[in-house]
C-alpha positions in Angstrom: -80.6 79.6 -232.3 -83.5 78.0 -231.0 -83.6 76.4 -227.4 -82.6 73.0 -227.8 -79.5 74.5 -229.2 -79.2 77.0 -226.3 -79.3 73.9 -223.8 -76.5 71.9 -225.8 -74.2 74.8 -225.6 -75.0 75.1 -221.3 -74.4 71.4 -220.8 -70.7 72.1 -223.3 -70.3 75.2 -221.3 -70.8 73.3 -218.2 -68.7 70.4 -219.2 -64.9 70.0 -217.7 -63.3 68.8 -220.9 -64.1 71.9 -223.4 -60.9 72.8 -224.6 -59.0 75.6 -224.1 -56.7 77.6 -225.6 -53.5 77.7 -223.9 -53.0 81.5 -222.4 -49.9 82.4 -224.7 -51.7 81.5 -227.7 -54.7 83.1 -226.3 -52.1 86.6 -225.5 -50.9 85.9 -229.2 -54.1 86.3 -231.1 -54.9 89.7 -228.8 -51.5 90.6 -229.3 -51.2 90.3 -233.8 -55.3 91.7 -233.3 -53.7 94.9 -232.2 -52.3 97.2 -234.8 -50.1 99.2 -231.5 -48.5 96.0 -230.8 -44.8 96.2 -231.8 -42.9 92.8 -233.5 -40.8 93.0 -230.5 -43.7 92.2 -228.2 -45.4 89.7 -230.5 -41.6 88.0 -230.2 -41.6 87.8 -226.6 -45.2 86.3 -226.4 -44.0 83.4 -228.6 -40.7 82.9 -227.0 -41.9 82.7 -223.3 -43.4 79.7 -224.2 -40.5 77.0 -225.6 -42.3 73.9 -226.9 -44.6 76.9 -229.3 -41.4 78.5 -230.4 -39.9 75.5 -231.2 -42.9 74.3 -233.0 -43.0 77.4 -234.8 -40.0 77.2 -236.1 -39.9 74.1 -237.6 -42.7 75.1 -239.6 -41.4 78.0 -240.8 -38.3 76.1 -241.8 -40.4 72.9 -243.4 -40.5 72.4 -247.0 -44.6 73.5 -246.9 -42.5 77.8 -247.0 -39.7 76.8 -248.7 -37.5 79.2 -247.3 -34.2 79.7 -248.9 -32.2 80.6 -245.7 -33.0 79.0 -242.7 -34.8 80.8 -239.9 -33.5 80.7 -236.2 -35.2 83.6 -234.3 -39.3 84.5 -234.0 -38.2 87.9 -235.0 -37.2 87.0 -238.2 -40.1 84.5 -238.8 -42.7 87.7 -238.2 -40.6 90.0 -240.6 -40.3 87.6 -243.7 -43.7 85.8 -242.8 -45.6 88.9 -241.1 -47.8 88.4 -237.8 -50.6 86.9 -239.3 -48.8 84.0 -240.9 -47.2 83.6 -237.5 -50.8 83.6 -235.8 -51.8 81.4 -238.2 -48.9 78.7 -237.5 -49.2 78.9 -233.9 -53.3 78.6 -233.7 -53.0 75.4 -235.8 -50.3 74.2 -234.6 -51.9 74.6 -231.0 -55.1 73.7 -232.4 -53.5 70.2 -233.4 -52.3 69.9 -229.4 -55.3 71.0 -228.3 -57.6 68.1 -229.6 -54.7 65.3 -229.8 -55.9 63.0 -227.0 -59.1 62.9 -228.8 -60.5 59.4 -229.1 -60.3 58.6 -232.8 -62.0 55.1 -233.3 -65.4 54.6 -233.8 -67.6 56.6 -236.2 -65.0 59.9 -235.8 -62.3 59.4 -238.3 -59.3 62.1 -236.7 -56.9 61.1 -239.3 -60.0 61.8 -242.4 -61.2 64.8 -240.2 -57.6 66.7 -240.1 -57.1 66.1 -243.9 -60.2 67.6 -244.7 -59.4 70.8 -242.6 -55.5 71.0 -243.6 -57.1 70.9 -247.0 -60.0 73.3 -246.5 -57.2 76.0 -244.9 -55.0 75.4 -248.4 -57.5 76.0 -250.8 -59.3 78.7 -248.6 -55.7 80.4 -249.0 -55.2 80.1 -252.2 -58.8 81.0 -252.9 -57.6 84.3 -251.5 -54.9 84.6 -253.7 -56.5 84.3 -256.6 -59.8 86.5 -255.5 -57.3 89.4 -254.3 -58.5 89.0 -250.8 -56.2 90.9 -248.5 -56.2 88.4 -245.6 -55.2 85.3 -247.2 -53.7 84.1 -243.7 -56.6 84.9 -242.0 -58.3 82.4 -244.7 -56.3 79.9 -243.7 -57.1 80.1 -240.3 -60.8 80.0 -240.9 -60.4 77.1 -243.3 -58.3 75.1 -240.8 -60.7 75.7 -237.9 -64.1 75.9 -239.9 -65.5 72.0 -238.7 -64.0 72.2 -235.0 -67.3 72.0 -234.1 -67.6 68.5 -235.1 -65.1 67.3 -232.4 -66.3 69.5 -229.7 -69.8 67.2 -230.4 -68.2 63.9 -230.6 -66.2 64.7 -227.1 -69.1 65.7 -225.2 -71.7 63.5 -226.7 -70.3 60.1 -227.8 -73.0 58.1 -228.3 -76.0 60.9 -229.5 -73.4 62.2 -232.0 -72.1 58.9 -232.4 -74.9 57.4 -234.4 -75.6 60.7 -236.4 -72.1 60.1 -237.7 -72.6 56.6 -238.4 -75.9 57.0 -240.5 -74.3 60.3 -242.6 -71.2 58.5 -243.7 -69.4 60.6 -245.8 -72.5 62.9 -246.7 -72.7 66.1 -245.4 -76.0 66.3 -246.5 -76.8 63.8 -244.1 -74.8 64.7 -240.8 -76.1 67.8 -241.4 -79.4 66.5 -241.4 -78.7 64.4 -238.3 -77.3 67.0 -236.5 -80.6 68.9 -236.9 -82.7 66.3 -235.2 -79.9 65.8 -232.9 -80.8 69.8 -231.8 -77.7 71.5 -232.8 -75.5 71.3 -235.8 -71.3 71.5 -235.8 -71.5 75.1 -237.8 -73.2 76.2 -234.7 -71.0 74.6 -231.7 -67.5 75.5 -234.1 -69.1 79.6 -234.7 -69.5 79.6 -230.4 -66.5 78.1 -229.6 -64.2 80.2 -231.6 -66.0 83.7 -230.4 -65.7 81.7 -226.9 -62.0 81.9 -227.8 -61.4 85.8 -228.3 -60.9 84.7 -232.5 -62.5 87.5 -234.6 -66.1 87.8 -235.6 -65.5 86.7 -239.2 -63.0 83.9 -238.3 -66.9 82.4 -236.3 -68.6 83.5 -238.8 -67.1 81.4 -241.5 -67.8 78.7 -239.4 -71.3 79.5 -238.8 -72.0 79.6 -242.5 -70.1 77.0 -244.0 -73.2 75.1 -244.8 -75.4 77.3 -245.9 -77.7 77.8 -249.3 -75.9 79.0 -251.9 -78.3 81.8 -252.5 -77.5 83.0 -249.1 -74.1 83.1 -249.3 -74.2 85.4 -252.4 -74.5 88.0 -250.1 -72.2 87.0 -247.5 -68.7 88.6 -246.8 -65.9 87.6 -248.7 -64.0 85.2 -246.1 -67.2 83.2 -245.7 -67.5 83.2 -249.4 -64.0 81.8 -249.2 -64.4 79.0 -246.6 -67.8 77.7 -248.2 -65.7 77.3 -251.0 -62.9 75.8 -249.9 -65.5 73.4 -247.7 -67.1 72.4 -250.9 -64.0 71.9 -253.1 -62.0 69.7 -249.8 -65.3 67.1 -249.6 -64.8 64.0 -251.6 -64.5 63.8 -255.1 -66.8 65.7 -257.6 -67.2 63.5 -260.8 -70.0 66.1 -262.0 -68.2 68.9 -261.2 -71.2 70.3 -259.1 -68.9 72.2 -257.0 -66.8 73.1 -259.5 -69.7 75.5 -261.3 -70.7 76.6 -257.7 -66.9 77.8 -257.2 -67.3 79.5 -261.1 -70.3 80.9 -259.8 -69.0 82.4 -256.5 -65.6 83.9 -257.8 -65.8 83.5 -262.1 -63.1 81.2 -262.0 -62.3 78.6 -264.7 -62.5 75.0 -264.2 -58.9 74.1 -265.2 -57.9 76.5 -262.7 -59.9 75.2 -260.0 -58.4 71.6 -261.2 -54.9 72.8 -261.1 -55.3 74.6 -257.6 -57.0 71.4 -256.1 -54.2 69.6 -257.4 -51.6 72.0 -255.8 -53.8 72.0 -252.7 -53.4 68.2 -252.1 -49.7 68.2 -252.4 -49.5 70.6 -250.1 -51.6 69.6 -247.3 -49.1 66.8 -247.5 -46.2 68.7 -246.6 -47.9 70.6 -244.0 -49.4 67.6 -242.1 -45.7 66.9 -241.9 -44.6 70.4 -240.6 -47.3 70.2 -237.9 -47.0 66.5 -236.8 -50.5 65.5 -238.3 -50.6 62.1 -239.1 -53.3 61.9 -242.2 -52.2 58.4 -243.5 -55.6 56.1 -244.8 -57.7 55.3 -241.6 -57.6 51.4 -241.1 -61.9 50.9 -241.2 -61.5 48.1 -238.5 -59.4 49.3 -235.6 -59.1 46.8 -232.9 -61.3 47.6 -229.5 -59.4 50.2 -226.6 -59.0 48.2 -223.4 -62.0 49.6 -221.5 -59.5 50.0 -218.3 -57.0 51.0 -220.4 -59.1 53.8 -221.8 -60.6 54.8 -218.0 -56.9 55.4 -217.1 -55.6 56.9 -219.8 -58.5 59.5 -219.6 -58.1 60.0 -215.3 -54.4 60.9 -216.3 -55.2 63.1 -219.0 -57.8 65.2 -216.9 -55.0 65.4 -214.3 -52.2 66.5 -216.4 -54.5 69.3 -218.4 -55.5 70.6 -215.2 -52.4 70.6 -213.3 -51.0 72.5 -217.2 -54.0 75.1 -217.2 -53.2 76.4 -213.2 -49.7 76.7 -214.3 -50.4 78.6 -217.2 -52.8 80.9 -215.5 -50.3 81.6 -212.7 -47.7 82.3 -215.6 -49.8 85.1 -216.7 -50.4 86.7 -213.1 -46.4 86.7 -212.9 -45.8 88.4 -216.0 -48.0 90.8 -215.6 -45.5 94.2 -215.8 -48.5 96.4 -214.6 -52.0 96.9 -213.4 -53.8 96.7 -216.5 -52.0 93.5 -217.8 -53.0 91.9 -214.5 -56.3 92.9 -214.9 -56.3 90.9 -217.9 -54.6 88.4 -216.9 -56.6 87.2 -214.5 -59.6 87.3 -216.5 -57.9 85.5 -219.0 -57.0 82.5 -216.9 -60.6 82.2 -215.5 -61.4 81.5 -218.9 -58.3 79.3 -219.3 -59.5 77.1 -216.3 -62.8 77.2 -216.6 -64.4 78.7 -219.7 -65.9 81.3 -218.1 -65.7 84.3 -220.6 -68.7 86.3 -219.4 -66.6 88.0 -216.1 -66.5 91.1 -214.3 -63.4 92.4 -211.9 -63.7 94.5 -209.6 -61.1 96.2 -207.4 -62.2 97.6 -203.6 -61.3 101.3 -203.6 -61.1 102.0 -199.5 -60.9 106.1 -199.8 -64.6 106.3 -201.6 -65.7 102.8 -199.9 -66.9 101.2 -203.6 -66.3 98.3 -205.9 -65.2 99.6 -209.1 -65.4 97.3 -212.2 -62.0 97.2 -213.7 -62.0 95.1 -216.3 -64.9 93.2 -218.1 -65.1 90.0 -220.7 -68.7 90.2 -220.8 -71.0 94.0 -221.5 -69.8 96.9 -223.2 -70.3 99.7 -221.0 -70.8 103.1 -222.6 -67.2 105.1 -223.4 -67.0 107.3 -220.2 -69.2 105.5 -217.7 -67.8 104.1 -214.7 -69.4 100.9 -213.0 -69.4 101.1 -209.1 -71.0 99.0 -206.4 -71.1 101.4 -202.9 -70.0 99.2 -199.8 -71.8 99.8 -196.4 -75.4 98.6 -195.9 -75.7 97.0 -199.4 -77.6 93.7 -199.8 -76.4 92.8 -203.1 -74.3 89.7 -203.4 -71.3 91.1 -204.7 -71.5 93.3 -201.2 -72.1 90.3 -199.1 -69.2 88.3 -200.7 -66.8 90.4 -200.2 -67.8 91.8 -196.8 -67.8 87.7 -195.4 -64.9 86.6 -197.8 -66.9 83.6 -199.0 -67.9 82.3 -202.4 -71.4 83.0 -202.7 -73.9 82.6 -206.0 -77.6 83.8 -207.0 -79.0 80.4 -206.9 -78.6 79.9 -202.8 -80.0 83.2 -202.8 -82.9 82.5 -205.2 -83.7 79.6 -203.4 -83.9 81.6 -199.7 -86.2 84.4 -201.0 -84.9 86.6 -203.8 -82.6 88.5 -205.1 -81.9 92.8 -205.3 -82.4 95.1 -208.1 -78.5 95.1 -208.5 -77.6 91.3 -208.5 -80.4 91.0 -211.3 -78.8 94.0 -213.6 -75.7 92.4 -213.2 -77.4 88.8 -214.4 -78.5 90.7 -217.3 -75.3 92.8 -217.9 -73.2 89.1 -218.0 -75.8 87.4 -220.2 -76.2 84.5 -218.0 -79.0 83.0 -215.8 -76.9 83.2 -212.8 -73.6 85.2 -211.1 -71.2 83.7 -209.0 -69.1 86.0 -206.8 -65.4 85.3 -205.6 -64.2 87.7 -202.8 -60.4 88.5 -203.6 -58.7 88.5 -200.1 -55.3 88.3 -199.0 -53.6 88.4 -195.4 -56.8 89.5 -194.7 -57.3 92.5 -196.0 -60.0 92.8 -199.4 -58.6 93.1 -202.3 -61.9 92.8 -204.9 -63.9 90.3 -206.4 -64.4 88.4 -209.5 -68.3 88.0 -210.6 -68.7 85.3 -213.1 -72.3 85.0 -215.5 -73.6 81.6 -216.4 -76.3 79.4 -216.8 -77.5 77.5 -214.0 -75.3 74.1 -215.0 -72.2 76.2 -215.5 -72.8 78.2 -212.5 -73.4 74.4 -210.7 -70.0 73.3 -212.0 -67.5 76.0 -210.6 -69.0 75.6 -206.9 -67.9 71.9 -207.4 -64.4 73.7 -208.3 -64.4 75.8 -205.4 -61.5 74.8 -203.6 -59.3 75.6 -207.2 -61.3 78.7 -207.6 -60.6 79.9 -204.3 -57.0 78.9 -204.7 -56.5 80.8 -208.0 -58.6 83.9 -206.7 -56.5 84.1 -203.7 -53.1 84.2 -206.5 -54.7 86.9 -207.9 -55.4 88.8 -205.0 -51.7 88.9 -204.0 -50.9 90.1 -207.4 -53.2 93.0 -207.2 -52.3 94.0 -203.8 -48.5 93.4 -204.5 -49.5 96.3 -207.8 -51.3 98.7 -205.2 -48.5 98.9 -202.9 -45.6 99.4 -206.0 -48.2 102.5 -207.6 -48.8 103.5 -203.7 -45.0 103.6 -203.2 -44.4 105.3 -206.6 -46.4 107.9 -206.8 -45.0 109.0 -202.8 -41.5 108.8 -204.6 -42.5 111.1 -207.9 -44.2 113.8 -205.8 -40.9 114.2 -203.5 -39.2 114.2 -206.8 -41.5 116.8 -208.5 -41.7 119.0 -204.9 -37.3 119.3 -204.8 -37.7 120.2 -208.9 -40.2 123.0 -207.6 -38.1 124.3 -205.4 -35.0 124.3 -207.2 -36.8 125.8 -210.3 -38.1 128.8 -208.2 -34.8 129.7 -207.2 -33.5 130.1 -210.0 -36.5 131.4 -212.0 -36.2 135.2 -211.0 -31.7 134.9 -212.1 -32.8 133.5 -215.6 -35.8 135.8 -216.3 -33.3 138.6 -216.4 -30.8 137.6 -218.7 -33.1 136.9 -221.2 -34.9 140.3 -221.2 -31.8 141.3 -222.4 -31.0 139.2 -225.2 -34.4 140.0 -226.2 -33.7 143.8 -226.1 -30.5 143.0 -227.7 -32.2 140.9 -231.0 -34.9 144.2 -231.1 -32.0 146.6 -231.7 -30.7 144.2 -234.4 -33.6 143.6 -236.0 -34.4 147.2 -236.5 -30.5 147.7 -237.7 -31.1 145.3 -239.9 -34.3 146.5 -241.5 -37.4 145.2 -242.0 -36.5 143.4 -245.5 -33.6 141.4 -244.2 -33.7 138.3 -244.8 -32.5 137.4 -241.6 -35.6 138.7 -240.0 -37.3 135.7 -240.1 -34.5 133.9 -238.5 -34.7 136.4 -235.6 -38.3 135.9 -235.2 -37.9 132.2 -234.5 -35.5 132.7 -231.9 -37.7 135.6 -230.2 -40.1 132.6 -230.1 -38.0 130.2 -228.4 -36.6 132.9 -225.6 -40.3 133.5 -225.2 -40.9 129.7 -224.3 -38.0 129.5 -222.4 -39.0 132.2 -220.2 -42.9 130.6 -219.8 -41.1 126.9 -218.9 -39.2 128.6 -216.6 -42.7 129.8 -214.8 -44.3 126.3 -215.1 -40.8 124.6 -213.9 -41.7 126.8 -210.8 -44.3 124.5 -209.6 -44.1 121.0 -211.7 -47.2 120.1 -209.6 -49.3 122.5 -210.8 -52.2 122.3 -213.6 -50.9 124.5 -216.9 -53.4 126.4 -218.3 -52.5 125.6 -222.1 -53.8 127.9 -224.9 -55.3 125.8 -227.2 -55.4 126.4 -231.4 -55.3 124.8 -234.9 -51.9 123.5 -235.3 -49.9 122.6 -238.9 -48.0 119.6 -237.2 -46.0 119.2 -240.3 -45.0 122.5 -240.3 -43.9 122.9 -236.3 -41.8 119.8 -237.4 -40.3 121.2 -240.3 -39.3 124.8 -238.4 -38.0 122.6 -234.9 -36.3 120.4 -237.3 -34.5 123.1 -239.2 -33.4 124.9 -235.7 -31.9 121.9 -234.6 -30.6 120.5 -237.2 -28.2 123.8 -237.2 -27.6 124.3 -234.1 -26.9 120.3 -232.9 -27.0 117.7 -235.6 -24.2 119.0 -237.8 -22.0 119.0 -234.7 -22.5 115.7 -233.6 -23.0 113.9 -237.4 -26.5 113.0 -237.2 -28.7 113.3 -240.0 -32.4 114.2 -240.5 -35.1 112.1 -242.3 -38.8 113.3 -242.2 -41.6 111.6 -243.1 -44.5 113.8 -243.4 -48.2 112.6 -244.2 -49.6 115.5 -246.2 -53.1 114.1 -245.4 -52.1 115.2 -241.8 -55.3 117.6 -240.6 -54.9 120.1 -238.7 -54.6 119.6 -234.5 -56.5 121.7 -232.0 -53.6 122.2 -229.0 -51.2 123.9 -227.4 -48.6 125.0 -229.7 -46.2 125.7 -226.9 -46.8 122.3 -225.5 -46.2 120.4 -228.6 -43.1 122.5 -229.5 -41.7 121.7 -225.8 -42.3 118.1 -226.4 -40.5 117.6 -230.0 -37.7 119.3 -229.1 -37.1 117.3 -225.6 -37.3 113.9 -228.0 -35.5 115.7 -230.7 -32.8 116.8 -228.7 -32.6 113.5 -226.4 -32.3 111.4 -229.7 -29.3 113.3 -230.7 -27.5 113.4 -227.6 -27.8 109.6 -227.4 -25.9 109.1 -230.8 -22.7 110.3 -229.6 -21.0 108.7 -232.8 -23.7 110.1 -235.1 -26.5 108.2 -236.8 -29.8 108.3 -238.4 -32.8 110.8 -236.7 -36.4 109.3 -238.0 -39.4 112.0 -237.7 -43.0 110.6 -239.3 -46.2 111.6 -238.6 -49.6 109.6 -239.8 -53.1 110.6 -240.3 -54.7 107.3 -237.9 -58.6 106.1 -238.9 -59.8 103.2 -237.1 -62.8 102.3 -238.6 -65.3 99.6 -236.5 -67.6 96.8 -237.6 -70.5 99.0 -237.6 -69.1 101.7 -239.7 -68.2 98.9 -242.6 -71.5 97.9 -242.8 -72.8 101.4 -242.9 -74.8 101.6 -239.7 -75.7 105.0 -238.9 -74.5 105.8 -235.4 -71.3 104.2 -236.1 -68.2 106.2 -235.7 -64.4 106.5 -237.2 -61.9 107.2 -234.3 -59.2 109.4 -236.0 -55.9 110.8 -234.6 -52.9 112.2 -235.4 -49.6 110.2 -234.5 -46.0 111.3 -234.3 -42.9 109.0 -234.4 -39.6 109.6 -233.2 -36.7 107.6 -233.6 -33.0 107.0 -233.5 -30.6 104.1 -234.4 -28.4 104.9 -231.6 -27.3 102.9 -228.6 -30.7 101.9 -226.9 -31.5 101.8 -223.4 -31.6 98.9 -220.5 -35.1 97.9 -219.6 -34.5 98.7 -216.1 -34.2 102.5 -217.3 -37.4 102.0 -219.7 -39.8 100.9 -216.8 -38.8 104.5 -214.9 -38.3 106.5 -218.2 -40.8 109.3 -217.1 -39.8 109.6 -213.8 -37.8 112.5 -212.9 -34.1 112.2 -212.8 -33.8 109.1 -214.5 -31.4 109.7 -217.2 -28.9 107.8 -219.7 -26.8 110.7 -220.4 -24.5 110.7 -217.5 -23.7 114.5 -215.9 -24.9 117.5 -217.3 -28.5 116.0 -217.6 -30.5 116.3 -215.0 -33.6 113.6 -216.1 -36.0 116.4 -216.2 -36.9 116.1 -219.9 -38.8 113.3 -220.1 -41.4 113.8 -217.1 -41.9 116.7 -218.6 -42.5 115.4 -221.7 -45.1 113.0 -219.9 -46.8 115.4 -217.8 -47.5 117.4 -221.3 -48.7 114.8 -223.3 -51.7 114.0 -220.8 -52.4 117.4 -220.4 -52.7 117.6 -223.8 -54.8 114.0 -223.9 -52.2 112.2 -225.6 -50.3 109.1 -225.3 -46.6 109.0 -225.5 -45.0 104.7 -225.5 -41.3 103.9 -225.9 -39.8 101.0 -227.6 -35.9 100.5 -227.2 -33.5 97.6 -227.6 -30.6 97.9 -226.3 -27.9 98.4 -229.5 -30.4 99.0 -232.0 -31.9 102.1 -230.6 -35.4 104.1 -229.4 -38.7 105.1 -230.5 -41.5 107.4 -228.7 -45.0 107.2 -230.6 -47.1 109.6 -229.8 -50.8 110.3 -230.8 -53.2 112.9 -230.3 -57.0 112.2 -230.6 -58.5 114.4 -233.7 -61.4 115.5 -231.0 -61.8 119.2 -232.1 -59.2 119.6 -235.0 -59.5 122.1 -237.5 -58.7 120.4 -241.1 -56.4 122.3 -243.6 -57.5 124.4 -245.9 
């Protein structure tokens, strides 16, 4: 991108009317991204948000899906649709609200321009189909959003874009021309604004190419392949059929089946402008003149109302914010919401070691590992300053008095920007943290005219963080009093339950040497030697929960440990109490390096807690998977690219559920479901084990339709199978 381009995108960037995303769609495309976000939570992103739900909905339900049975709940739209088709409705359907007070008269045709997308997004789709392309939805999306560049040009620069339009007419050939002379062309602006976004890299790039040389495309991915040609076949019509052979060319497909999928296409862009309130009717090519006042006011309103929308959103996400980490990104995500500011850093004030520590970043990718920290105390950099006098501060005052230090300019170059501005994070006084926010100079210019809202929203998000603090502060005093009375409890009665089981131990030696050596019960006896050995070492570590284990790490068969706890238990509890065993066992599973001990103690906690919650019997679900998450750089075969790999383990029960206010403290000690006999142990445990053994452990339960912990183990170490 050459420079004229660059300074087009600063005076956008800069500009108060680029459009945003509204913060649950924006939550929504992070949250179907994720492959460990449940359908539950995807749910109750779309439902917290009424008029999207709603809108939802009706789509699903619209003669464009044809659904035999109509659909009330978002729950049932992801599971007949699946999340992408449910990501796909929302971003066009927000899409649509996001650009409907656009002006439409003049040389801009909306009514032409969202026919030509609705169409491009069909036939992208069903160019998928037919090509076997797995993401089909994800076509769609890039077809629908492939020209929003065009409207981003025509709402910043009116009259400049205004006259390319005008001379191009209906050729593309020629707007693209103009738009070239003009010093930026709509592939550009529409690539930058969706990666501006959060959409993913191909979803921009798809844009970005849509107009290149054939020969060039050749080589390209598949969904740019796809939305090039779907752009070609939704211009006007082709009486040569030029596009036609290009489409043969691209994907070998036949002309009467291009015909018939074009024809198919065009009645169903019909029916979907319907479903998402798109009016695409014939544009009348002599619209009466706007009212100049008219038009002044109508705008002043607008700009009031989608501020006044965009605070409340970004508040919204500061309040629903269930933990440190989600109001980390929260409130990066509605700096961006208000004023399209991606490139941020936050930092937190840690008071014990006197530093800024970055927390959260939407601009560089630090190394895996490496912690960013800015020491307090007699530090010159601006960051430093703004905090220390609780005032907005930026690099251009600075430049302009004399200079700037080593560490304000690494952070320039870390955000990508010409310039940083720092707001301090304060409340009652007391520092909280700061945001530092990379820009070009115009950009950087427009937030200090927003400083009053800025300061207003960074003081919200100050309270939220401190409000975060204090709950962990208070917590963690509450768990180590918990975890101190378990110590001393244990200790007491460590030495009276040590000497019972020396005996049964002496007692299963006798009868294993009665029995001889070829019994078959031998192996039986073995097991349970095993277990009255781990008893007796959890009764040691019980002694002192607070204590650091020293765990005895070794290859383990996963599947295996599974199949021997599940065989124990299943004798000794299920049969009892009517609940039945399924496993699901990858036999790709490798081999994990841990403690087998560990492990064992944390299966047979879940095991044992599943079936003690189905008190009327039910269903026990044990499947483990063999995880590869491969990364851009690995598809494309880059050499220092790596595979992250990991083992996961799911356990699950279609008992009674849980209440969420028992969820949020699950792995607290002494929280418990099971009434008396249970002491709420179990599950702390189960916590504390899984870090040590760097894992994660996450529960999912509703309440009458029962619980699931996910585990996974990272494969850093592991032995495969032989």
């Amino acid at each position: 991108m050459d420079e004229r381009a660059g300074q087009f995108l600063s005076r956008i960037a800069a500009s108060r009317v680029l459009p945003s995303l509204p913060q649950v769609l924006l939550k929504l495309v992070e949250a179907c991204r994720s492959e460990e976000t449940t359908v539950r939570e995807i749910a109750q992103i779309v439902n917290s948000d009424s008029a999207l739900t709603g809108r939802i909905l009706g789509i699903v339900n619209s003669p464009f899906y044809r659904r035999p049975e109509k659909i009330v709940r978002i729950d049932d739209a992801l599971f007949h649709l699946g999340r992408d088709a449910v990501r796909s409705i929302a971003v066009s359907a927000s899409i649509h609200q996001v650009f409907s007070g656009v002006n439409g008269q003049g040389p801009f045709h909306t009514k032409l321009y969202w026919r030509h997308a609705l169409l491009c997004a069909v036939l992208a789709r069903r160019l998928s189909e037919k090509t076997s392309f797995r993401a089909p939805e994800l076509s769609f999306l890039a077809g629908i959003l492939h020209d929003v560049g065009r409207v981003v040009l025509w709402v910043h620069f009116p009259e400049e874009y205004g006259r390319v339009l005008s001379a191009a007419g209906t050729r593309s050939d020629l707007l693209l021309e103009g738009e070239r002379r003009m010093g930026i062309t709509h592939a550009e602006v529409g690539s930058w604004l969706l990666a501006r976004w959060g959409l993913d890299a191909f979803t921009a790039d798809a844009a970005r190419y849509h107009h290149e040389p054939l020969e060039r495309i050749h080589g390209a991915f598949p969904l740019v392949k796809i939305v090039y040609a779907a752009n070609l076949l939704a211009d006007m019509p082709d009486p040569d059929f030029t596009r036609h052979k290009v489409i043969r060319e691209l994907f070998g497909i036949g002309f009467t089946d291009i015909a018939d999928m074009l024809a198919a296409a065009q009645e169903e862009v019909r029916e979907l402008a319907d479903s998402l309130g798109i009016r695409i009717d014939p544009v009348d090519p002599h619209p009466p003149p706007l009212d100049d006042r008219d038009e002044e006011e109508k705008e002043a309103l607008t700009g009031q109302v989608r501020d006044t929308a965009l605070l409340q959103a970004a508040l919204q996400g500061l309040t629903e914010a269930i933990d440190l980490e989600a109001i980390h990104r929260a409130a990066r995500q509605g700096l961006e919401i208000l004023f399209g500011t991606p490139a941020v850093m936050l930092f937190t004030y840690d008071r014990d070691r006197e530093l800024l520590v970055l927390q959260d970043t939407g601009g560089p990718r630090l190394p895996p590992g490496q912690e960013l920290t800015i020491p307090m105390g007699r530090n010159e950099s601006l960051p430093v300053q703004a905090l220390t006098r609780k005032a907005l501060l930026t690099t251009r005052e600075r430049r302009d008095r004399g200079g700037l230090t080593i560490m304000d300019e690494m952070l320039i170059r870390l955000l990508g920007g010409e310039e940083i501005l720092c707001l301090p994070l304060v409340t009652q006084k007391e520092r909280v943290g700061l945001f530092v926010i990379g820009a070009e100079r115009a950009a950087i210019e427009s937030l200090e005219a927003e400083s009053r809202l800025l300061t207003l929203y960074g003081d919200q998000v100050a309270v939220a963080l401190r409000l975060e603090q204090m709950r962990r502060a208070q917590s963690r005093l509450y768990r180590a009093g918990r975890l101190a009375a378990s110590s001393a409890l244990a200790r007491k009665v460590a030495h009276e339950v040590n000497n019972p089981l020396s005996i049964i131990k002496n007692y299963l030696k006798i009868l294993g040497m009665k029995l001889g050596a070829d019994n078959a019960a031998q192996d039986e006896l073995r097991i349970i030697n095993e277990e009255i050995d781990r008893v007796a070492l959890i009764v040691r570590q019980l002694s002192d929960l607070t204590a650091e284990k020293e765990r005895v790490r070794q290859a383990v068969d996963i599947n295996g440990l599974i199949r021997d706890l599940a065989g124990i238990i299943e004798k000794s509890f299920s049969a009892a109490s009517r609940v039945r065993f399924h496993l699901d066992l990858d036999p790709a599973l490798p081999g994990l390096v841990t403690d087998r001990n560990g492990m064992k103690q944390i299966l047979i906690n879940l095991l044992k807690n599943a079936i003690e919650a189905m008190r009327q019997g039910g269903n026990l679900f044990v499947r483990t998977k063999f995880l590869v998450s491969r990364d851009l750089g690995e598809m494309a075969g880059t050499p220092d690219a790596r595979a992250e790999q990991s083992v996961e383990i799911s356990v699950r029960d279609d008992g009674p559920g849980m209440p969420e206010a028992v969820r949020q403290r699950l792995f607290e000690p002494y929280v418990t479901t099971k009434g008396e006999g249970h002491s709420g142990l179990g599950l702390s445990v189960v916590h504390s084990i899984v870090k040590d053994l760097g894992g994660t452990i996450q529960c999912e339960s509703v309440e009458g339709r029962g619980t699931s912990f996910i585990l996974r183990f990272p494969l850093n170490g592991s032995v495969k199978k032989a």
